[in-house]
N, C-alpha and C positions, 0 to 999 in steps of 0.2 A: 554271549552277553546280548540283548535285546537292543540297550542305547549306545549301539557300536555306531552308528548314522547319524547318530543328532548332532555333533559338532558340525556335519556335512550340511545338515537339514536347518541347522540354524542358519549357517552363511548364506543359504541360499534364500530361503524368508528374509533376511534382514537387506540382500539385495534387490530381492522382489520390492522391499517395502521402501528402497533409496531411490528404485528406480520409479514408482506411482507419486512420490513426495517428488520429485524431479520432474515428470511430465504435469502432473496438476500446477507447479511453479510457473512452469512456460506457458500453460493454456489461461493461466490468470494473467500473465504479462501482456499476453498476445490480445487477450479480450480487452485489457485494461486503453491496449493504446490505440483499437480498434473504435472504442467508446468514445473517443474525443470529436463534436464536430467539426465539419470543417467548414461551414458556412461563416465562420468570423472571419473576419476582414484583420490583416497582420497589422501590429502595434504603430509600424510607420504610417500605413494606409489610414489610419483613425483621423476624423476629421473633429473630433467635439473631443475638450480631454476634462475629465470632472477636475474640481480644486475644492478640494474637502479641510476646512482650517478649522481644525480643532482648538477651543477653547475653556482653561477650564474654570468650572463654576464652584466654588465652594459655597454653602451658604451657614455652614455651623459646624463647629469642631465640637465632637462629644469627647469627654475623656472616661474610659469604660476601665476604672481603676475600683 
């Protein structure tokens, strides 16, 4: 029989392909938290803190009946 190996041939492609979806996971992880500056100054250290007061404005009610 020819396809005496392919159950063999599957498991191993389908680990090949667990284990590249597994390394490209980590190498995004690893890039991800690499990318973060570090020149900002931490949340306590902040000397100016913004106050953004949201108000709201309607100025016409349509009714779209």
């Amino acid at each position: 029989m020819i396809y005496g190996n392919a159950p063999m041939m599957i498991f191993i492609l389908a680990t090949g392909y667990l284990f590249t979806v597994y390394l490209l996971l980590a190498l995004a992880k690893r890039t991800t938290q690499k990318a973060v500056p570090r020149n900002f100054p931490a949340p306590s250290q902040e000397k100016h803190q913004q106050k953004l007061a949201v108000t709201p404005k309607v100025s016409e009610v349509v009714n779209s009946q």
